[in-house]
Backbone as CSV, one residue per row, in Angstrom:
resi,resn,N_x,N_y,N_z,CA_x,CA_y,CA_z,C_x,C_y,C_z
1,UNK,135.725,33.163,72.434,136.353,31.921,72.045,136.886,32.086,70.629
2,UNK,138.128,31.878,70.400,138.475,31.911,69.513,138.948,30.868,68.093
3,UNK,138.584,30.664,67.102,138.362,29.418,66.175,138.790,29.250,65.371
4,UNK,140.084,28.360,64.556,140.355,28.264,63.133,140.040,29.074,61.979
5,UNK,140.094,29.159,60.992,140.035,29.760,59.901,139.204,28.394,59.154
6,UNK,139.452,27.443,59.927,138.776,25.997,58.765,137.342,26.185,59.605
7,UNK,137.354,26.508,60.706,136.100,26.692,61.489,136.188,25.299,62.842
8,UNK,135.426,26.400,63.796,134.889,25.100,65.054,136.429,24.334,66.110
9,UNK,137.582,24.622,66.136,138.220,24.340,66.521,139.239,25.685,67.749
10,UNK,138.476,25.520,68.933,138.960,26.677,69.749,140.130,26.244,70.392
11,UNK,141.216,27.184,70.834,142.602,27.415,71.369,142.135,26.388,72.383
12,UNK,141.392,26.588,73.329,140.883,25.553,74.499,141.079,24.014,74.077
13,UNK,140.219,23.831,73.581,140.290,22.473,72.520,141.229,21.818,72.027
14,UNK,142.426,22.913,71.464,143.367,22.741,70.648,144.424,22.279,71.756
15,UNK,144.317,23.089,72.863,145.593,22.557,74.189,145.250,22.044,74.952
16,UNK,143.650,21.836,75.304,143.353,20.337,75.771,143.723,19.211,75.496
17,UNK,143.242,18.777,73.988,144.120,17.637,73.330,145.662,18.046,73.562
18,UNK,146.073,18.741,72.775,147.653,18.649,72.836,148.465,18.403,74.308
19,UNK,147.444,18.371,75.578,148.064,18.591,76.805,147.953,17.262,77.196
20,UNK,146.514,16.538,76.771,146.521,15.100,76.854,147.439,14.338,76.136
21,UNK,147.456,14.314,74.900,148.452,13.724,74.369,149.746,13.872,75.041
22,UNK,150.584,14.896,75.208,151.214,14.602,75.911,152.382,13.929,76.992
23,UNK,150.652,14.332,77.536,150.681,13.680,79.576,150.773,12.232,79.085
24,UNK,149.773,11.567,78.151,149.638,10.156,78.037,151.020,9.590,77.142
25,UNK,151.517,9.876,77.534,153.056,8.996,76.809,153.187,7.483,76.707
26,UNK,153.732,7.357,76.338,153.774,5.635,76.212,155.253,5.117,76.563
27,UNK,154.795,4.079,77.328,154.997,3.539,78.084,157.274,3.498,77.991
28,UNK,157.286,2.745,76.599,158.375,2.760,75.590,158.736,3.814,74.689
29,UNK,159.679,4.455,74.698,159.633,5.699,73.224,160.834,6.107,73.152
30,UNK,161.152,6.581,72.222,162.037,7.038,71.176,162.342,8.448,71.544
31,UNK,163.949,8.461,71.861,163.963,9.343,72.843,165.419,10.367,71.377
32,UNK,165.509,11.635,71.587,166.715,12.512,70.510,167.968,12.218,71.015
33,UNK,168.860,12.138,70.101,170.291,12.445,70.817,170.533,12.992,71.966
34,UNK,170.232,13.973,72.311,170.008,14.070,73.387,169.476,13.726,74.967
35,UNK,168.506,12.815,74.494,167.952,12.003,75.470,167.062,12.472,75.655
36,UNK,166.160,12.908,74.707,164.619,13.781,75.688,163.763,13.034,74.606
37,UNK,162.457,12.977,74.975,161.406,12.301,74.504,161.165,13.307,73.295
38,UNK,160.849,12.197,72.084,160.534,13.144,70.799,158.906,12.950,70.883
39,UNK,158.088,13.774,70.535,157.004,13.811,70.351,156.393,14.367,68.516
40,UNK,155.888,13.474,67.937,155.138,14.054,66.594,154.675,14.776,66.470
41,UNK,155.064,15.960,65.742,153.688,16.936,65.281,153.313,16.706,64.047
42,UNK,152.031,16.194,63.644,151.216,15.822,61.978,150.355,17.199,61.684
43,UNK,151.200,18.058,61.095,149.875,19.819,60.265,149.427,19.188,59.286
44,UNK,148.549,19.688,59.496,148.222,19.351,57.817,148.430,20.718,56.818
45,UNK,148.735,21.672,57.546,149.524,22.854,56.971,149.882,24.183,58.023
46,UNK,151.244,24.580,57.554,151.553,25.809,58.627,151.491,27.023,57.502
47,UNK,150.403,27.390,56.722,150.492,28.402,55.809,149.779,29.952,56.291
48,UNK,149.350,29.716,57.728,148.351,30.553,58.167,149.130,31.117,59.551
49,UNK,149.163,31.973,59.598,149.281,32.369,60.956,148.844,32.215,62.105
50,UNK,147.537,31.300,62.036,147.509,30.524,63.952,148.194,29.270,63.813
51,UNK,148.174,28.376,63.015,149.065,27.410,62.716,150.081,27.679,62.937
52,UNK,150.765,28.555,62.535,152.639,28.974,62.742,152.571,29.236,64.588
53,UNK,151.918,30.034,64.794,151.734,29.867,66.202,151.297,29.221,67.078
54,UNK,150.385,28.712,67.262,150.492,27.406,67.541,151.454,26.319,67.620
55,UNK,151.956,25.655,66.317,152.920,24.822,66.553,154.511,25.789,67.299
56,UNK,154.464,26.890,67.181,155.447,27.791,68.020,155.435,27.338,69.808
57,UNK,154.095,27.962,69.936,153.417,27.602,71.324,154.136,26.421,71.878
58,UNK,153.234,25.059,71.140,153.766,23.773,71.390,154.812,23.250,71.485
59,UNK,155.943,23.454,70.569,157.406,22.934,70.383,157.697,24.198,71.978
60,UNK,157.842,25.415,71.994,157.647,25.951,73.329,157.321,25.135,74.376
61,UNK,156.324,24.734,74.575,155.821,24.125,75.706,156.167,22.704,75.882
62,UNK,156.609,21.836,75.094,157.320,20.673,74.242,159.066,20.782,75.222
63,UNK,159.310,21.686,75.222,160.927,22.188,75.409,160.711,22.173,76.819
64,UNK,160.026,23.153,77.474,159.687,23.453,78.941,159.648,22.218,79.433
65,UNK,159.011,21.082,79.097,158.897,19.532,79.722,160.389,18.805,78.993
66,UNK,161.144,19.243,79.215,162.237,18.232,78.057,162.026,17.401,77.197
67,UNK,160.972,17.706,76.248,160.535,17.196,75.298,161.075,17.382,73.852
68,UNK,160.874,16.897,72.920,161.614,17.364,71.678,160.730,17.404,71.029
69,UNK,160.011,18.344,69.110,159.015,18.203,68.730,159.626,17.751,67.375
70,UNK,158.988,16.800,66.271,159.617,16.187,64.931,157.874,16.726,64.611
71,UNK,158.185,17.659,63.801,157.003,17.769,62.644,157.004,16.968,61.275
72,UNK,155.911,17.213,60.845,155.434,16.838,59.792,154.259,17.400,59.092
73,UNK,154.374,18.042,57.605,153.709,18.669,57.438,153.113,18.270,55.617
74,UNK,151.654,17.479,55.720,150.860,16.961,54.599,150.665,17.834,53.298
75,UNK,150.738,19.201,53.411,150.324,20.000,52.267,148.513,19.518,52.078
76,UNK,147.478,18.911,52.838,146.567,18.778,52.474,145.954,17.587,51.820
77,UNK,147.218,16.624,51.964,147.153,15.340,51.199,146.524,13.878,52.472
78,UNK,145.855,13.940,52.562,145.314,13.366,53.691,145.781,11.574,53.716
79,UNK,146.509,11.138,53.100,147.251,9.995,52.536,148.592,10.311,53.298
80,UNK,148.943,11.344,52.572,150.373,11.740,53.354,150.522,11.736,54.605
81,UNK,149.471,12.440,55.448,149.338,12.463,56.542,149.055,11.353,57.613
82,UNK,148.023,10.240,57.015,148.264,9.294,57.242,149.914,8.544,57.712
83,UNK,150.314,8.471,56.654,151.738,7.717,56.424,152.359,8.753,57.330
84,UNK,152.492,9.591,57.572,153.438,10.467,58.318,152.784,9.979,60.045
85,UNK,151.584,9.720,60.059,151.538,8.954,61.408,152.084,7.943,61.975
86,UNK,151.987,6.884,60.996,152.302,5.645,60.734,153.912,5.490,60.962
87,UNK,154.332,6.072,60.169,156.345,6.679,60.046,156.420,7.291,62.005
88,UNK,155.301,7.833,62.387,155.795,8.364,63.812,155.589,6.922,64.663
89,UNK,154.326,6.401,64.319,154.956,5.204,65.560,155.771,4.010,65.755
90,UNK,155.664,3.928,64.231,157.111,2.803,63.459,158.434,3.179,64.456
91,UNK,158.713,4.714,64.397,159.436,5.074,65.202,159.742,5.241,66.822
92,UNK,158.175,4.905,67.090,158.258,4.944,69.032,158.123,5.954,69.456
93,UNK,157.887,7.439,68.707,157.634,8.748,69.649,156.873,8.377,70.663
94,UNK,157.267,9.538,71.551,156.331,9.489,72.748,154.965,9.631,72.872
95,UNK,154.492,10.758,72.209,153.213,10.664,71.381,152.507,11.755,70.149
96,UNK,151.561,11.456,69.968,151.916,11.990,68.730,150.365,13.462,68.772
97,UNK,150.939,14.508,68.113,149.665,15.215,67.996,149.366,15.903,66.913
98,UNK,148.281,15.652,66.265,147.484,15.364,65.129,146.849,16.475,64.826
99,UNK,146.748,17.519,63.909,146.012,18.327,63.314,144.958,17.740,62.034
100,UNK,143.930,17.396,61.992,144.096,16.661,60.809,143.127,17.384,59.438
101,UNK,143.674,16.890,58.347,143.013,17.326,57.004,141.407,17.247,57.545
102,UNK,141.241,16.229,58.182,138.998,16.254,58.243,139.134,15.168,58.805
103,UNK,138.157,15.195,59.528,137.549,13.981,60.626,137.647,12.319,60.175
104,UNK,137.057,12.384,58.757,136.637,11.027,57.995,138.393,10.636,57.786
105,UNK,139.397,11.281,57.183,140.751,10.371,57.318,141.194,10.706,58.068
106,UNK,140.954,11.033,59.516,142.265,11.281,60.786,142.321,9.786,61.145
107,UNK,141.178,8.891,61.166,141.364,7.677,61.595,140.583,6.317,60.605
108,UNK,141.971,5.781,60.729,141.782,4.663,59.438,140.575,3.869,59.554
């Protein structure tokens, strides 16, 4: 099993959630010029090489479903990241998937 560099977070885990999120779309959403469902991505940083891959993976697998991916990326500022959630559903993405700085601010 393989795990973050922050620790405790396996590939399994990581595309479980991301596969739920997803699947669970909502209902109403905010679709690209194009017409395909945008979906959020919130890093809280792509400075590492499973991160870069990963969100590679995803926007990949994002595309395969005619999906579109709008990142966003905190630098570690767990405020920022916040607001960069907030800015995604203001907007109606389809849904949103969350890397987050730490457990205690992923949810307000």
């Amino acid at each position: 099993m393989l795990t973050s560099a922050a620790g405790g977070i396996s590939h399994r885990t990581l595309w479980a959630c991301c596969l739920a999120l997803i699947i669970c779309l909502f209902a109403r959403c905010n679709r690209s010029a194009d017409n395909r469902h945008l979906v959020g991505i919130a890093f809280e940083t792509l400075q590492t090489e499973y991160w870069v891959a990963s969100f590679e993976a995803i926007k990949d697998e994002l595309a395969k479903r005619d999906m579109e991916a709008v990142q966003a990326i905190s630098d570690h500022d767990p405020n920022r990241q916040l607001q960069q959630v907030q800015n995604y559903i203001a907007r109606g993405v389809a849904g949103i998937i969350l890397v987050p700085k730490d457990a205690q601010t992923a949810i307000p």
